[in-house]
Phi, psi and omega in degrees: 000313162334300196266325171325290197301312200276358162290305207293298172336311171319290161317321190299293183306324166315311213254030157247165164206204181254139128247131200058277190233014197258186163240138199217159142302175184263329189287044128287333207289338187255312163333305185295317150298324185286350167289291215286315154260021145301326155270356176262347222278318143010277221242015178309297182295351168270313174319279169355303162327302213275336195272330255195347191018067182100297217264025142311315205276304202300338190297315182284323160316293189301319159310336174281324155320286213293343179287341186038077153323153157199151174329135188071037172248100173293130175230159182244121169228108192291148160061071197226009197318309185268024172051029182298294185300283190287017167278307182315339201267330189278330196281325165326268135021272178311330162310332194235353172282188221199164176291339194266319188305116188292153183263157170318169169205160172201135158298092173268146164223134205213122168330278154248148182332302211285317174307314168299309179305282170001293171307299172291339148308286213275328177280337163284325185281323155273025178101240239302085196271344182194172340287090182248106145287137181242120187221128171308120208189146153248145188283008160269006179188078165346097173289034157287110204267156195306135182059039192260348190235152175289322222195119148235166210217118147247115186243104142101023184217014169259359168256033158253333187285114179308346172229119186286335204267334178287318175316294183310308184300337195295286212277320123038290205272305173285332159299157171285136134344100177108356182278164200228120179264145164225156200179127161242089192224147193289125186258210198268124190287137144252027154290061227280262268264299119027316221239334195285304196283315183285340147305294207317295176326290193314342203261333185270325193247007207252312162325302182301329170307289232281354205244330159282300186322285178267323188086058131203090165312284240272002151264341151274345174297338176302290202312340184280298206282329178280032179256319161323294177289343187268176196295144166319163160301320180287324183300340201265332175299325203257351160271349159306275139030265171348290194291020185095352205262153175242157184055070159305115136229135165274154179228143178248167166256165183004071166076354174104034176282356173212159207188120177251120190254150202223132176213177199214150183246127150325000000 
């Protein structure tokens, strides 16, 4: 009777997961997410300014520095809607090509809709009409064939996913040999004084930006707190680990309010 109870419990618990601080279902969690960014999706890249006061851009340059584009180079950038990662990744690219150099190219891929329009709206506005293919996609099931990308790239979207570990194999599954997974996601401060100031700010004020900005405080009171659940550097290094990538390492930025981790599949 005992093991009986303590199976079913088992189960129970399995088939949760978190989203911010509440506990759902897991089949709930991407519905519940793809609401939060549907209602941010607008107004995303001005939150990113006002919350991050600026220094997302510097962060994502600098992840792009360690991805070092180059001509004829595909990159896949899962949870990419509004193209932030891949304008940067082609405006690279194009730096180091020649008349001769075949072009870089990028996939995005993204769950939701409202992020992609956003994104091809934005690409219209500066001047970018190609190579982007834009694709509706969840990063737990690629719509992608095995070994089709050079690169992949996920920035500020992977503690949104519900089985972080089926992502890493998606991407995985889709590099080439020789190819480089990367993420750029917000981490654990190892500063205490640092860490002390950057709660206040988040619980206090970042929700409140969200709610002048956007109209909607309680997505970012998510955004604040799944930053909170997701994993340290190191658990996270060792689930990269996992999914098969070798020379796992992370570097962190500003004191580790973000951390960019890097693995190459062999």
């Amino acid at each position: 009777m005992f093991r009986n109870m303590t199976n079913k419990q088992n189960a129970h618990h399995n088939d949760t997961t978190h989203f911010g601080f509440s506990t759902v279902k897991q089949s709930e969690k991407q519905s519940l997410v793809r609401g939060v960014f549907d209602s941010v999706a607008e107004k995303y890249d001005l939150m990113n300014d006002v919350m991050s006061v600026g220094l997302h851009r510097l962060w994502k340059n600098d992840f792009i520095r360690d991805l070092r584009p180059r001509p004829a180079m595909h990159l896949l950038d899962v949870a990419g809607g509004t193209g932030d990662i891949a304008f940067r990744f082609l405006n690279a690219a194009q730096k180091r090509s020649d008349e001769n150099s075949p072009p870089a190219k990028v996939t995005i891929c993204d769950i939701n809709h409202n992020m992609l329009k956003a994104g091809r709206a934005r690409a219209i506005d500066q001047g970018i009409f190609g190579p982007i293919d834009w694709v509706t996609g969840n990063a737990e099931s690629l719509p992608l064939p095995d070994c089709s990308v050079d690169a992949y790239t996920i920035s500020f979207g992977i503690r949104n996913v519900t089985h972080i570990d089926m992502a890493l194999k998606e991407a995985y599954r889709v590099l080439r040999p020789g190819g480089r997974f990367m993420c750029l996601e917000f981490s654990k401060v190892d500063l205490p004084l640092l860490k002390q100031i950057y709660d206040v700010y988040s619980f206090n004020f970042i929700p409140h930006f969200g709610s002048m900005v956007t109209g909607d405080k309680q997505s970012y009171q998510y955004l604040v707190e799944s930053i909170r659940k997701f994993p340290s550097q190191e658990k996270f290094k060792k689930m990269i680990e996992d999914a098969g990538f070798k020379k796992a390492t992370y570097r962190n930025l500003s004191g580790g309010i973000v951390a960019i981790h890097s693995g190459w599949r062999i």
